[in-house]
Backbone as CSV, one residue per row, in Angstrom:
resi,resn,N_x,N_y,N_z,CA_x,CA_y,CA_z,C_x,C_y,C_z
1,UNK,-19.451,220.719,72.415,-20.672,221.487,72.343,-20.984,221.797,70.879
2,UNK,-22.246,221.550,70.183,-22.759,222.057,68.976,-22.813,223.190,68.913
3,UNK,-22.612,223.868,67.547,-22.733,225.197,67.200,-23.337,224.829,65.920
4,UNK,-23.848,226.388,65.453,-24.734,226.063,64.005,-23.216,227.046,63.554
5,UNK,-23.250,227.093,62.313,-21.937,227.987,61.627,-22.503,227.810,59.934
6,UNK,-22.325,228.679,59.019,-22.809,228.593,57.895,-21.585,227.962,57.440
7,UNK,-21.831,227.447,55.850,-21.140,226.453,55.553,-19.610,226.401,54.815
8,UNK,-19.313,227.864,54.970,-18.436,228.292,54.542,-17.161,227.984,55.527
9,UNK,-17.654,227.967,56.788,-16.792,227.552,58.078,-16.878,226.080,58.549
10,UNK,-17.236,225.487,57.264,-17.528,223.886,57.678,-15.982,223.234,56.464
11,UNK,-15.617,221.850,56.957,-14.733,221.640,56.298,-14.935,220.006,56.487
12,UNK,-14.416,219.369,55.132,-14.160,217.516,55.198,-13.488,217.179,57.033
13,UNK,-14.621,216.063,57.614,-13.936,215.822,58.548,-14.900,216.661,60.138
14,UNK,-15.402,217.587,60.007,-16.565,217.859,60.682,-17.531,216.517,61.033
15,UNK,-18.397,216.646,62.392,-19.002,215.860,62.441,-20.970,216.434,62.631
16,UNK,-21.448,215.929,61.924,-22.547,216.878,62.317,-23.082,216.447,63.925
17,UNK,-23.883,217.524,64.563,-24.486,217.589,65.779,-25.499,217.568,65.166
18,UNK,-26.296,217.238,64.558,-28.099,217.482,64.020,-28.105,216.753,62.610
19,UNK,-29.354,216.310,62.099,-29.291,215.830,60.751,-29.676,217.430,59.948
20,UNK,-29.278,217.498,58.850,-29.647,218.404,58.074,-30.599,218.674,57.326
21,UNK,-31.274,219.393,56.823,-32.151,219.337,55.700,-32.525,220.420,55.136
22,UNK,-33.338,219.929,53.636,-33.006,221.410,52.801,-34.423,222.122,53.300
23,UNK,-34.399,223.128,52.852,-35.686,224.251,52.959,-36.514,224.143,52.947
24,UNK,-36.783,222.549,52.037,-38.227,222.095,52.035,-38.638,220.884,52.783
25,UNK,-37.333,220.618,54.316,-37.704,219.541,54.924,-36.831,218.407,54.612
26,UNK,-36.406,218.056,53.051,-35.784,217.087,53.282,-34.846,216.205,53.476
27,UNK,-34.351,215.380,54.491,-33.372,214.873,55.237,-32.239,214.759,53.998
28,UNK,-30.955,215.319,54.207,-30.199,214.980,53.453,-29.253,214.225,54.391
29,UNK,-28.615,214.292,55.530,-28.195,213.687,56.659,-28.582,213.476,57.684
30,UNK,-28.034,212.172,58.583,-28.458,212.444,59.765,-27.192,212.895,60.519
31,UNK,-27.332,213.472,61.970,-26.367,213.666,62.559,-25.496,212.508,62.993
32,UNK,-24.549,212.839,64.109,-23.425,211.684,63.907,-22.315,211.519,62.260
33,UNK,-22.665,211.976,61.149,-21.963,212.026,60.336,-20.393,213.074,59.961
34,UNK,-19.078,212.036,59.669,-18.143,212.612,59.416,-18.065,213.249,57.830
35,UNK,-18.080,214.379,58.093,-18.561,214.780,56.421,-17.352,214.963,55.523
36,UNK,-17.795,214.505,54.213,-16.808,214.606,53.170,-17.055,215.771,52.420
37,UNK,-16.137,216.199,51.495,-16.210,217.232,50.291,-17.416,216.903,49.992
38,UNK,-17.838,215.885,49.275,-18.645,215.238,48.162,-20.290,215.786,49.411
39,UNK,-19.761,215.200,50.392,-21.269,215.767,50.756,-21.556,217.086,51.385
40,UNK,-20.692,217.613,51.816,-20.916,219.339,51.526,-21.272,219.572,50.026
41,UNK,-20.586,219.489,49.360,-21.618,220.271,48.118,-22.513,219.614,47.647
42,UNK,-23.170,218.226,48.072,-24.334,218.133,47.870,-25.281,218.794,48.914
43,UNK,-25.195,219.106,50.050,-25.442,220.595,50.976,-25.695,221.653,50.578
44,UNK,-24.485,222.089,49.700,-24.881,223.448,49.076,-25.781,223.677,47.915
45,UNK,-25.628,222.306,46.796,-26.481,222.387,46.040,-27.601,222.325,46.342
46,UNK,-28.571,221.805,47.493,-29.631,221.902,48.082,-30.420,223.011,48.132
47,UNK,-29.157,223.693,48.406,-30.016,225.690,49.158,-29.590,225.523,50.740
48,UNK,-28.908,224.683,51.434,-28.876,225.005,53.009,-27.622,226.030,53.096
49,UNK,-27.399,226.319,54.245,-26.288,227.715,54.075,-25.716,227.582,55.523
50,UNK,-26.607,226.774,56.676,-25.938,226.646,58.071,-26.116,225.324,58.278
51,UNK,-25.340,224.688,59.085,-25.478,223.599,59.917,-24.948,223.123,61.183
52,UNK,-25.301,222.240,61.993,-25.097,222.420,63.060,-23.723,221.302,63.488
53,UNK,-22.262,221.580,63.629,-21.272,220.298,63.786,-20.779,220.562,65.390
54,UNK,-20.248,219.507,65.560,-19.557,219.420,66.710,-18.264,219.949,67.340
């Protein structure tokens, strides 16, 4: 079951349930993705703060 959780409770290896995107709309992932370090903090550098994983 998906949950949204801010990103502080997200870790390498999560899978997203939803694609993400920043504040202004734009797609930085799609869902289905096993996420790495590298792309969490390109996440955070965005401005997003929740997302939705599996």
């Amino acid at each position: 079951m998906a949950k949204t959780v801010s990103l502080r409770e997200v870790f390498p290896g999560n899978v997203l349930a939803a694609k993400v995107t920043t504040p202004t709309g734009m797609v930085l992932l799609p869902a289905g993705v096993k996420l790495t370090r590298e792309q969490l903090e390109k996440i955070r550098k965005f401005g997003v703060h929740t997302i939705k994983v599996e």
